[in-house]
N, C-alpha and C positions, 0 to 999 in steps of 0.2 A: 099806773106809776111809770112816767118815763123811767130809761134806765140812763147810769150817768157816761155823759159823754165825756171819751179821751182828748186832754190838750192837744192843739195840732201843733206837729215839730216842724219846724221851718229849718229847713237842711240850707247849708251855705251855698251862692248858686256860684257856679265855676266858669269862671273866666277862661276860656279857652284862645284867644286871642291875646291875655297878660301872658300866658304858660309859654305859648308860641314865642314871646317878645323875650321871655327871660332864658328861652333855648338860643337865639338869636344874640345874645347877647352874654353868654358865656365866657371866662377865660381860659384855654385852657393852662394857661400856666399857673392857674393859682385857683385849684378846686373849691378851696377852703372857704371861700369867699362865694359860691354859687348858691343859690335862693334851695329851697327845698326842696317843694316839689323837683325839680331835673335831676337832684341828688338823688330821692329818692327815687324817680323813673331807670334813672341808669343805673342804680343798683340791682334794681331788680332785673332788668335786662342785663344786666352782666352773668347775674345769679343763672339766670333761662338757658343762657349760651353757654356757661359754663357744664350745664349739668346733662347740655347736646353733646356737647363736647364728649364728656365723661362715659355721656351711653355709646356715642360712635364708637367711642378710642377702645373702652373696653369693656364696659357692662354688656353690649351689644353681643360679643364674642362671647362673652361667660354665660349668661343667657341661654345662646348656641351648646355650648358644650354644657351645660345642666340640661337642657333636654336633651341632647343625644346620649347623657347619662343615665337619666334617668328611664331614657325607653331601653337601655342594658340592663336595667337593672329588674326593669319589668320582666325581660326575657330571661334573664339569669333564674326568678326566681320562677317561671314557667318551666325553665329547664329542673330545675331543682325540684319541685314538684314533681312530675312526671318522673324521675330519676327516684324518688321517693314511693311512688305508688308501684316503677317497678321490682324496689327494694322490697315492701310488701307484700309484694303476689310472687317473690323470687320461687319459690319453692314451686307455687302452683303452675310458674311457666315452666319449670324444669320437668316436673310432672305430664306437662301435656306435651313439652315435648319427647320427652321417653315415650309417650301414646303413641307420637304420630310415627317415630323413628318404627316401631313394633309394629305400627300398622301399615305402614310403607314395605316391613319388612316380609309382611304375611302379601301383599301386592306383591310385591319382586317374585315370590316365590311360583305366583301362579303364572309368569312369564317363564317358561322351557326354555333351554339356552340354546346354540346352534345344534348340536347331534341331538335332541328331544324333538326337534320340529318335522322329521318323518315320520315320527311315531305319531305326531300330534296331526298331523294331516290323514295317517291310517285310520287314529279315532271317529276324526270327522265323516269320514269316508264309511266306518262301520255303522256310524249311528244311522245313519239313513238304512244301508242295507239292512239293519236292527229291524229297520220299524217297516220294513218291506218296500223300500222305494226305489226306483229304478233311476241312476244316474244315465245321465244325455251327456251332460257337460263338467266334470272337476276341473278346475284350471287354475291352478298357482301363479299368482302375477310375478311384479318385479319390487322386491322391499324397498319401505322408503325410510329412513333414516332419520330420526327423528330423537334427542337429544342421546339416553340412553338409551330406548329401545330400536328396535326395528320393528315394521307394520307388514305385515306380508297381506296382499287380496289374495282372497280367493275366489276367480266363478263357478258357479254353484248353479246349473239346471238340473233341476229332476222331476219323476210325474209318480205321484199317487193319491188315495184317496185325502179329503179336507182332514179326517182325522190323524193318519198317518202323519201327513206335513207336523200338522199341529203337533205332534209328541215328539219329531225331530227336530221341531223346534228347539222344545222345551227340554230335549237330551243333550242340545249343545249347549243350550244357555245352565246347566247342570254342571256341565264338565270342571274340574280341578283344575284345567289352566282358561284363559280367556280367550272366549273366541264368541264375536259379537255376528248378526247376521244385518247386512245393510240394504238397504234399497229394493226390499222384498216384492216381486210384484208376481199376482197368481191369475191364473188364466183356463179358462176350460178349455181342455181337446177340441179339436175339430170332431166333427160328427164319426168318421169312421175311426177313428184314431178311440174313444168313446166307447164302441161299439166291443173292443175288445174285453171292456172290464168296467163296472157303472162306475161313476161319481169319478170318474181319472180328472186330477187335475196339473198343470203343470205348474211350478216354480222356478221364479229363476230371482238370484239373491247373490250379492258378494259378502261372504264370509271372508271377516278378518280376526288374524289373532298376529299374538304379538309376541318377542322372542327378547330379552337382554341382551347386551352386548357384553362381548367378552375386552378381557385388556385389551388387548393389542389393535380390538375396532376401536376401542375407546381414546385410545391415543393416536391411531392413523385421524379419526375424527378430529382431533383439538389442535393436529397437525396441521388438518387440512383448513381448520377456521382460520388458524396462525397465518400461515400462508394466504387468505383469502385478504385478511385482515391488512396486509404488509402489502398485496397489491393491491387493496384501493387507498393507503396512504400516498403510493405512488403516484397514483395516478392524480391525485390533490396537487 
């Protein structure tokens, strides 16, 4: 069984050459009077231009400032958030910072201040001769300055057995205040030098430890940034 077929619509065919004649043939002084199709072409292109118009003049601009508001407002609420979670951990950041202040505080304490740091250099000094070792070289450098503390080197040659070393190691790294050993490097005796006592070994290491500053470096310090500070503005 065929299926049934649709009538076919025969659409009106458009004279594109009558349209042109009756563009051509306009008044404009008397609209009222022009055929339809022009009336309605130029409405609707009036309609087009008008509604350019409107985006240029000012939808265009609003447009602009609705998104530059709207990404404020994204941010607003990012800040708002975050400002929120750290309203909820408030306690636990106050918490940990009371931790760190405590534990800063037991730090500072194992820093000597200036009159502790000869007694802190005699320590070092005994630990070795503790563990039976024979000093070559103690040598106190020159401090370096470094926010609040100062770093003082020290050079450190001495010679005895691998065991010895090893427990003066581990008697500085022991000690109440801080004193680190750097750049440790060990060596065996020359043959006769050996011959005096077995397994002699020599080391040689810079021990540093480190001291707080008191007020008055602390403020010659911040004088002296001031001052650094003020002449390289100058010099801009």
């Amino acid at each position: 069984m065929k299926a049934p077929t649709l009538p076919k619509m025969n659409l009106p065919a458009v004279d594109f050459k009558q349209i042109a004649e009756e563009f051509r043939t306009l008044d404009p002084k008397d609209p009222g009077l022009w055929p339809l199709i022009p009336r309605a072409l130029i409405l609707i292109a009036m309609f087009v231009l008008l509604l350019l118009a409107a985006w240029w003049a000012g939808w265009r601009v609003q447009l602009e400032e609705l998104a530059g508001k709207q990404k404020v407002e994204a941010q607003l609420k990012e800040d708002w958030l975050k400002k929120k979670r750290q309203a909820v951990n408030l306690d636990e950041y106050r918490r940990q910072l009371a931790e760190m202040d405590r534990s800063f505080g037991v730090l500072l304490k194992q820093l000597p201040n200036k009159s502790e740091m000869e007694s802190l250099l005699v320590d070092i000094n005994q630990a070795g001769l503790g563990r039976g070792l024979q000093f070559e070289l103690f040598k106190p450098g020159t401090e370096t300055m470094k926010g609040f503390y100062a770093e003082l080197p020290i050079t450190v040659k001495l010679t005895g057995n691998y065991h010895d070393l090893g427990a003066f190691a581990g008697d500085v790294a022991k000690m109440a205040r801080i004193v680190t050993l750097n750049d440790i490097d060990i060596a065996e005796l020359p043959r006769d030098a050996k011959d005096k006592g077995a397994g002699l070994l020599s080391m040689s290491t810079t021990a540093k430890t480190f001291r707080y500053l008191d007020e008055d470096e602390l403020a010659k310090q911040k004088m002296a940034a001031r001052e650094k500070a003020k002449a390289g503005a100058k010099k801009k």
